[in-house]
MMTF fields as JSON, N, C-alpha, C and O atoms, coordinates in Angstrom:
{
  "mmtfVersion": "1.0.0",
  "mmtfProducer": "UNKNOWN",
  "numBonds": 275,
  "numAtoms": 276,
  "numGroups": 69,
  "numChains": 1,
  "numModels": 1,
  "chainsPerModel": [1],
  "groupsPerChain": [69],
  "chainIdList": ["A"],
  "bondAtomList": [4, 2, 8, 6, 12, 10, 16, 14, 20, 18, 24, 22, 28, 26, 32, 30, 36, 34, 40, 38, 44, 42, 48, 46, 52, 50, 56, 54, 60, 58, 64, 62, 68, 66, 72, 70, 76, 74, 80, 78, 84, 82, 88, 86, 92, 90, 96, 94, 100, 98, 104, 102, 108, 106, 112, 110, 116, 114, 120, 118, 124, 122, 128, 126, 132, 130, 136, 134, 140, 138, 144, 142, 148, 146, 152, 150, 156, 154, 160, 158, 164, 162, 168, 166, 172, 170, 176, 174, 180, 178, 184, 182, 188, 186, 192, 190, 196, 194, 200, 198, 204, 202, 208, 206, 212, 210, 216, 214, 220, 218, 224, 222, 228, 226, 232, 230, 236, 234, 240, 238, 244, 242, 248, 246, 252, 250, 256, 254, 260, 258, 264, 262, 268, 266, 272, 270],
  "bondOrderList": [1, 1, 1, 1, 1, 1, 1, 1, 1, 1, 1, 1, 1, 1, 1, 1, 1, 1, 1, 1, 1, 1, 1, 1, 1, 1, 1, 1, 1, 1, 1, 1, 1, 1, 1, 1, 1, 1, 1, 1, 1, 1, 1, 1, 1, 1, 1, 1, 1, 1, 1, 1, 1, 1, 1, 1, 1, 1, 1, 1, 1, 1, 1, 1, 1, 1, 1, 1],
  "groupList": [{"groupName": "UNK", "atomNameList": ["N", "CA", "C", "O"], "elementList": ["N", "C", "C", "O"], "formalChargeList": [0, 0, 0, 0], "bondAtomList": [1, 0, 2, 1, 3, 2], "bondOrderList": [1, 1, 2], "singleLetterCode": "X", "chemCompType": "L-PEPTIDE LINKING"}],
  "groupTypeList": [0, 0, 0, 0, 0, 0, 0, 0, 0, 0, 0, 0, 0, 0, 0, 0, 0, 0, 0, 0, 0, 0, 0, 0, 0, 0, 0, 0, 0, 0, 0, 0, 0, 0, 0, 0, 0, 0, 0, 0, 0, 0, 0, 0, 0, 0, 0, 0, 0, 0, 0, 0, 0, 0, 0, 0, 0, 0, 0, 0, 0, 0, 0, 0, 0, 0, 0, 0, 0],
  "groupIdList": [1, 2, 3, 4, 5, 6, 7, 8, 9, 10, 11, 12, 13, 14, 15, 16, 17, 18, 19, 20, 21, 22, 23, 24, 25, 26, 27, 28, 29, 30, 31, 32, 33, 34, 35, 36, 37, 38, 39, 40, 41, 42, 43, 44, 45, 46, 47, 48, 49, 50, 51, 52, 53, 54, 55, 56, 57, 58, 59, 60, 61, 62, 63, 64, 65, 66, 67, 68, 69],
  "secStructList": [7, 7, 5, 7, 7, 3, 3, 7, 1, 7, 1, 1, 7, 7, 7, 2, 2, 2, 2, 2, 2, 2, 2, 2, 2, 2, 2, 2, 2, 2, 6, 6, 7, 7, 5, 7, 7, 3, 3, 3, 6, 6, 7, 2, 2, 2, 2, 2, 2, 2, 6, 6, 6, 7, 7, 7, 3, 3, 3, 7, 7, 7, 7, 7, 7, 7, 6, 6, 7],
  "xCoordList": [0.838, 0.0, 0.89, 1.942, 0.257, 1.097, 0.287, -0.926, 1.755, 0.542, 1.039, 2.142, 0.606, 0.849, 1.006, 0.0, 1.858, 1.616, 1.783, 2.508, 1.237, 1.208, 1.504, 0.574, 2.145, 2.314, 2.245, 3.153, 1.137, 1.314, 1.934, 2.083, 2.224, 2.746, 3.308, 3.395, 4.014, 5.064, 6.28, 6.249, 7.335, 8.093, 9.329, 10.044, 9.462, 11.128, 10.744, 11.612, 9.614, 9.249, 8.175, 7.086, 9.224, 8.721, 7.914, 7.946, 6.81, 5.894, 5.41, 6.162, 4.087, 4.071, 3.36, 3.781, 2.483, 2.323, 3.218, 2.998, 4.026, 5.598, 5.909, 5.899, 6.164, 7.056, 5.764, 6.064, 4.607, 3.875, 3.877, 4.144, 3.424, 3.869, 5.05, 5.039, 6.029, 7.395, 7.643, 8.593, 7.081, 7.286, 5.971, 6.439, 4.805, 3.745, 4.488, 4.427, 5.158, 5.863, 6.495, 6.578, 7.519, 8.792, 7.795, 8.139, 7.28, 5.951, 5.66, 6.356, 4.79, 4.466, 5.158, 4.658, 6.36, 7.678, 8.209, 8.74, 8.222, 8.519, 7.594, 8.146, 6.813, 5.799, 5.262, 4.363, 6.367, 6.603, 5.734, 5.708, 4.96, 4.548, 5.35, 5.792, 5.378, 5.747, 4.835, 3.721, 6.19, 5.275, 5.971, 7.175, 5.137, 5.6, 5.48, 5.361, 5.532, 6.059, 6.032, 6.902, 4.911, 4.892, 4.967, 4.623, 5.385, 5.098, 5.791, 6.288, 5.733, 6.12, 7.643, 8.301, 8.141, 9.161, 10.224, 10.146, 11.383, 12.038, 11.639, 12.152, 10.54, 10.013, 11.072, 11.885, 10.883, 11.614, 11.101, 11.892, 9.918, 9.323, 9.856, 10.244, 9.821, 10.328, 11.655, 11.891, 12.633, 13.621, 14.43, 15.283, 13.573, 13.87, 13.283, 13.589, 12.459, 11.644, 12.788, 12.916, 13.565, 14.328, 15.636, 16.082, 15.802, 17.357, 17.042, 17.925, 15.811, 15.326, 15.192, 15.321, 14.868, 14.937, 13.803, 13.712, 12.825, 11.464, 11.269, 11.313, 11.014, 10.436, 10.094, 9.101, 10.332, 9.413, 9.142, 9.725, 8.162, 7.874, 7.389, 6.661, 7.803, 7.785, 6.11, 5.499, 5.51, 4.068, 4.067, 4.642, 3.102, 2.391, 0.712, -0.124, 0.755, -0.595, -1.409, -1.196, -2.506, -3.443, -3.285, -3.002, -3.4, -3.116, -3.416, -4.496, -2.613, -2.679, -3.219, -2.861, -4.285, -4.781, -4.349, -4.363, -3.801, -3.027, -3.784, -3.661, -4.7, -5.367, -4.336, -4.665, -3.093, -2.149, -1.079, -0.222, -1.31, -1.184, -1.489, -0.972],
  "yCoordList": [-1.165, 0.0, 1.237, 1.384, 2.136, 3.395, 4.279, 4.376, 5.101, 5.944, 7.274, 7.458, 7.99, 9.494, 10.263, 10.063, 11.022, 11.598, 12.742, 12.932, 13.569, 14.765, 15.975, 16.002, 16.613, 18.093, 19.278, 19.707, 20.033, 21.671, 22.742, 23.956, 21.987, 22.639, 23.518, 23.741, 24.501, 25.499, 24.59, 23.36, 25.326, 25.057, 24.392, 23.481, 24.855, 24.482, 23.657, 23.445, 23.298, 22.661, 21.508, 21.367, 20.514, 19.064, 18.85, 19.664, 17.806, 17.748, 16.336, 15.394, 16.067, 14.618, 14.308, 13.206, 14.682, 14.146, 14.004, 13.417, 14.614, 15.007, 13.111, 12.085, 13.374, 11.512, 10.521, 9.549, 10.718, 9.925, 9.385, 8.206, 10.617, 9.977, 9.211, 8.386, 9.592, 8.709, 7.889, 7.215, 7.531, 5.725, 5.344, 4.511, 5.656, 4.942, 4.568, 3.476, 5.584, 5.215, 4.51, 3.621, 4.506, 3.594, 2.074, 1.28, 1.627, 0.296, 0.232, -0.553, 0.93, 0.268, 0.162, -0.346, 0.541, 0.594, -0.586, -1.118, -1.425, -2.803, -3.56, -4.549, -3.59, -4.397, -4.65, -5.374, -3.567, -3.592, -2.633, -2.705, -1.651, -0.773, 1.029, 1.527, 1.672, 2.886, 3.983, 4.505, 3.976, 5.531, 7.118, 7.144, 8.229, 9.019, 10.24, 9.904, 11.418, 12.101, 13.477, 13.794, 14.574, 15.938, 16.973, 16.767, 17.887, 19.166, 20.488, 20.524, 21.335, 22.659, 22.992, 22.575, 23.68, 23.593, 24.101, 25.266, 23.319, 23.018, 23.201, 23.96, 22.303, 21.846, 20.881, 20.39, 20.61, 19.762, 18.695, 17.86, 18.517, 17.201, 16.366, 15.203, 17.329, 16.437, 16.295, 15.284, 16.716, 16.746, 15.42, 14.744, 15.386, 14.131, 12.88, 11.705, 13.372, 12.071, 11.681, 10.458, 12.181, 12.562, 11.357, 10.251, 12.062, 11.244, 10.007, 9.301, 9.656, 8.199, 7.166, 5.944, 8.024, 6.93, 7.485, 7.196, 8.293, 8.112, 9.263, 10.438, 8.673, 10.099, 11.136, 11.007, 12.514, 13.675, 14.427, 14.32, 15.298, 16.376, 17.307, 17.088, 18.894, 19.898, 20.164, 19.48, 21.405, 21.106, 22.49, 22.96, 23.144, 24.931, 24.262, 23.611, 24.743, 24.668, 25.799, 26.059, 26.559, 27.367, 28.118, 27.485, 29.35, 30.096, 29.741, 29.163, 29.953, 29.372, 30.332, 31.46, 30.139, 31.356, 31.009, 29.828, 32.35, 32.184, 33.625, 34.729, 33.211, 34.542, 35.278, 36.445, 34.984, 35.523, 36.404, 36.987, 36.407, 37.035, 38.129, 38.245],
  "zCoordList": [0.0, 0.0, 0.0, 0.623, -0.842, -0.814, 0.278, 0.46, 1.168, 2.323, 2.265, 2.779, 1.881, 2.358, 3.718, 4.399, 4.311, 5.673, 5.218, 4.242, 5.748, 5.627, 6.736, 7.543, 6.916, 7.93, 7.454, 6.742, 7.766, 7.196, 8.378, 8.236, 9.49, 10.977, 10.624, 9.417, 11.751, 11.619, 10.883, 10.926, 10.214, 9.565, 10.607, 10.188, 11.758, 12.61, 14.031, 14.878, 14.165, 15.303, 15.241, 14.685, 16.316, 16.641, 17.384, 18.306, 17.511, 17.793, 18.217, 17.964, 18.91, 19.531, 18.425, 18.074, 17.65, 16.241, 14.782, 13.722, 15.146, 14.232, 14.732, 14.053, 16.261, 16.749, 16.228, 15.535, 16.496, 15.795, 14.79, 14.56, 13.734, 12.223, 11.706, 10.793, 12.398, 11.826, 12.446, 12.049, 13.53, 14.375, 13.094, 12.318, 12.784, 12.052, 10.754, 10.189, 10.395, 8.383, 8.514, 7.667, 9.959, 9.932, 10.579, 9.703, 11.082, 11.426, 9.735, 9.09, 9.128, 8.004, 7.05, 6.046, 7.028, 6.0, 6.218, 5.243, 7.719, 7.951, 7.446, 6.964, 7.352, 6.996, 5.568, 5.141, 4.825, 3.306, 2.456, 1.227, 3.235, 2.338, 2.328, 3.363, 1.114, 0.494, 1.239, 1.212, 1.992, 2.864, 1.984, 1.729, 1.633, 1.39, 2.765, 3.944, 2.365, 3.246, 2.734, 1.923, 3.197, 2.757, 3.962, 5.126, 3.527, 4.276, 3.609, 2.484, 4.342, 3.621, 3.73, 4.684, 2.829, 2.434, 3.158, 3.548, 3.454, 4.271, 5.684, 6.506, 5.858, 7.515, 7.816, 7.033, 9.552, 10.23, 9.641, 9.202, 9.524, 9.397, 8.328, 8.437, 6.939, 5.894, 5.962, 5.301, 6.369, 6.87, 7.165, 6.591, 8.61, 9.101, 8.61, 8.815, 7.984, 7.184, 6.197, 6.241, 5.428, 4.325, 5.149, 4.845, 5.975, 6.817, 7.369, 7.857, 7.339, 7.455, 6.413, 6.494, 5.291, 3.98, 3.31, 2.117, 3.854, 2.71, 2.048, 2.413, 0.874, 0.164, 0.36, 1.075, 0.125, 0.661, -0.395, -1.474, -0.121, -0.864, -0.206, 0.762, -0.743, -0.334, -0.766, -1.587, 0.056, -0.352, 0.192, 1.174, -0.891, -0.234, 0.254, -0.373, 1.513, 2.206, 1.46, 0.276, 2.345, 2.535, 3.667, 4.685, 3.756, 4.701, 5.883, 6.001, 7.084, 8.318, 8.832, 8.493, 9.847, 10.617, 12.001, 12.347, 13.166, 14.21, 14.686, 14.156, 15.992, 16.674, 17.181, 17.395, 17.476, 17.947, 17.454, 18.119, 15.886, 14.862, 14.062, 12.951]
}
């Protein structure tokens, strides 16, 4: 099976769904299926996805809205 993960997060920071997703790709990557791997361009996420072995791709979201902003 081919699986997509996806992150549109902030660009420089890790996360307990950041450790999530990549214990899940690296489980189903044993188990013999093609995990890919997106987020925005040069995020941590794809990053480290990248230094693990899997595919990535850089990806433009939709504007993020931040009340704090």
């Amino acid at each position: 099976m081919n699986v997509l993960l996806l992150d549109s997060t902030v660009i420089k920071t890790w996360s307990g769904v950041n450790k999530w997703m990549l214990m899940t790709a690296k489980g189903l990557r044993e188990r013999g299926h093609t995990i890919y791997c997106g987020g925005k361009n040069n995020a941590l996420f794809t990053k480290v996805c990248s230094e693990e072995g899997f595919f990535t791709y850089s990806l433009k979201f939709g504007m993020d809205y931040n009340i704090l902003n």
